[in-house]
C-alpha positions as a LaTeX table, in Angstrom:
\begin{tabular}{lrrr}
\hline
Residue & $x$ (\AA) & $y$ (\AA) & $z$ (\AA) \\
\hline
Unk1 & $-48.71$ & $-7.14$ & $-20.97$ \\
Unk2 & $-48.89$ & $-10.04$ & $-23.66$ \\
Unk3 & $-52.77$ & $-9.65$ & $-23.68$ \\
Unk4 & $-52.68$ & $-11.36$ & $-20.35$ \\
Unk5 & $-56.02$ & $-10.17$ & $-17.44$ \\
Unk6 & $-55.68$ & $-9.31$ & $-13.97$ \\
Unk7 & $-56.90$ & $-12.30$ & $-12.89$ \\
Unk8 & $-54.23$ & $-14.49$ & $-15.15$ \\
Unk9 & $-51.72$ & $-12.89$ & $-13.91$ \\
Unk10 & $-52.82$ & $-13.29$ & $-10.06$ \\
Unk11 & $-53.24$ & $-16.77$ & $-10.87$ \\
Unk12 & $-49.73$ & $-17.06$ & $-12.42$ \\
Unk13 & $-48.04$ & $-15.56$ & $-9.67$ \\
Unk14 & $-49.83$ & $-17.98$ & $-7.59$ \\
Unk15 & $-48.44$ & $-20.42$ & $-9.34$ \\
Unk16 & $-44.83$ & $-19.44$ & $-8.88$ \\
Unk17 & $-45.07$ & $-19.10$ & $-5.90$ \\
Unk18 & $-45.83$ & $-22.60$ & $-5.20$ \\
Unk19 & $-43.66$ & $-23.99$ & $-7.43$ \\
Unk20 & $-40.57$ & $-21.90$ & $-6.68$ \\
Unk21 & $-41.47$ & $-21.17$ & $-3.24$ \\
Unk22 & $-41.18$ & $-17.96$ & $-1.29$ \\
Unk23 & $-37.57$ & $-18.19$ & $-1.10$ \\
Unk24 & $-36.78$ & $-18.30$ & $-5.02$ \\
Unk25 & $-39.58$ & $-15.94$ & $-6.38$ \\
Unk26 & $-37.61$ & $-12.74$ & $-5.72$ \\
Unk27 & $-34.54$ & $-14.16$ & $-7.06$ \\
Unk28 & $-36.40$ & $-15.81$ & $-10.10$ \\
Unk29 & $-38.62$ & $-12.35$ & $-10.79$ \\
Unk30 & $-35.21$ & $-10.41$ & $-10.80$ \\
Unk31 & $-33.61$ & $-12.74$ & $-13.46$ \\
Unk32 & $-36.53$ & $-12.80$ & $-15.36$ \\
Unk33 & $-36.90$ & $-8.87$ & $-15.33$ \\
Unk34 & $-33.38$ & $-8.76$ & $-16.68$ \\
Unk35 & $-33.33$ & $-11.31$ & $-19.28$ \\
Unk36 & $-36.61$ & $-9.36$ & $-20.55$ \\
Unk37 & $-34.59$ & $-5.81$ & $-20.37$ \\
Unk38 & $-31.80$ & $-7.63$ & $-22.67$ \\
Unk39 & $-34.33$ & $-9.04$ & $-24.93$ \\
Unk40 & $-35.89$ & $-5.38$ & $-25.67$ \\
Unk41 & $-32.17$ & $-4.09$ & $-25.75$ \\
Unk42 & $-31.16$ & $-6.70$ & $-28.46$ \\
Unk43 & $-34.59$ & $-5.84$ & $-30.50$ \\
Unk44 & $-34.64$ & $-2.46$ & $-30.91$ \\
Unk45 & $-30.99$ & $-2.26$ & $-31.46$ \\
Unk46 & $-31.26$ & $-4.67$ & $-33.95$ \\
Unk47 & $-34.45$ & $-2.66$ & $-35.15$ \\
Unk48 & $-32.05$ & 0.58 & $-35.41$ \\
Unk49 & $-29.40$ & $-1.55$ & $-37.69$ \\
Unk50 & $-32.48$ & $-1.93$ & $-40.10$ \\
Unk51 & $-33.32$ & 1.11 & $-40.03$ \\
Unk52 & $-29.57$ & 2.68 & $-40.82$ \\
Unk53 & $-28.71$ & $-0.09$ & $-43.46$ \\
Unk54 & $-31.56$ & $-0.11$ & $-45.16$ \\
Unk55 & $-32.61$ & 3.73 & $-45.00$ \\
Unk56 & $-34.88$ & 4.59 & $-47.79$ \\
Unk57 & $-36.06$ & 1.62 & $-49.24$ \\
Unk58 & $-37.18$ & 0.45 & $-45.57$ \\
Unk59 & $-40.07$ & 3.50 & $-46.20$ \\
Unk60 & $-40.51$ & 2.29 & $-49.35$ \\
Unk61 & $-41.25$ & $-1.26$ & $-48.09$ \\
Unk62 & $-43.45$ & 0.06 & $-45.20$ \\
Unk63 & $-45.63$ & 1.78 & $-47.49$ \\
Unk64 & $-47.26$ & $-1.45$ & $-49.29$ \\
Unk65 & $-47.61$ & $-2.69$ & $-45.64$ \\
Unk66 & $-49.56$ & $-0.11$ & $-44.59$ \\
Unk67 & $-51.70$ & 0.18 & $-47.34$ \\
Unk68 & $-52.08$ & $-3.95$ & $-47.09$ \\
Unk69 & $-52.69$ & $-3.42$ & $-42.89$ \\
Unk70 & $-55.72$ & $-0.49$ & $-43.83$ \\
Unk71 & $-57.12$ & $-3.24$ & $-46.28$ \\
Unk72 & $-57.03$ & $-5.93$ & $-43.58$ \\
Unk73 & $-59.02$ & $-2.96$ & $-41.48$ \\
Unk74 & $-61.79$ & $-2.68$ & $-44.27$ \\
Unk75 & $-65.32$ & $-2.80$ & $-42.95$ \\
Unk76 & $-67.53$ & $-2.81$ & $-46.18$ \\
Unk77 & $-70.80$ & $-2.20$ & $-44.46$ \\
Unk78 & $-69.04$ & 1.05 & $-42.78$ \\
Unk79 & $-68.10$ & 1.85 & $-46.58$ \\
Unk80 & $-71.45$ & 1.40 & $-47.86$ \\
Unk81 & $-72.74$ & 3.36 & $-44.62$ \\
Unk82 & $-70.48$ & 6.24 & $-45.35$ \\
Unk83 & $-71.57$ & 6.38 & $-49.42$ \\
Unk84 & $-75.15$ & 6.16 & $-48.67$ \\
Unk85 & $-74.58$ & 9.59 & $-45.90$ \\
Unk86 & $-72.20$ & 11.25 & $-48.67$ \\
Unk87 & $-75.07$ & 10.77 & $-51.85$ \\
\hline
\end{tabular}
């Protein structure tokens, strides 16, 4: 969750609990579990309305990405490895 450790998030609970007390953390935790739920709601249906109005030409804009994200991937030395293994 959000690239966050075990340990950071022990230490961030730890943290809210002294600063909101043991009184306000269940209450606080609740709200923030909910905002969170309407965040992911709003997203992906707003991911959903790209997909539907755009159609098509959203998998033709995806492609380039892709092709740009394997690039960004691109190891030459694992290249070279795997030429020198096929020759």
């Amino acid at each position: 969750m959000f690239g966050l450790s075990l340990e950071h998030l022990l230490i961030l609970l730890i943290a809210a609990l002294f600063i909101l007390g043991p009184e306000r953390l269940p209450e606080s935790t609740r709200w923030l579990a909910q905002n969170v739920r309407k965040i992911r709601s709003f997203a992906s249906g707003a991911q959903e309305q790209l997909r539907s109005e755009l159609g098509p030409e959203l998998r033709e804009l995806r492609k380039p990405l892709q092709d740009l994200q394997s690039l960004r991937t691109f190891n030459p030395k694992t290249a070279l490895t795997h030429l020198a293994v096929a020759s």
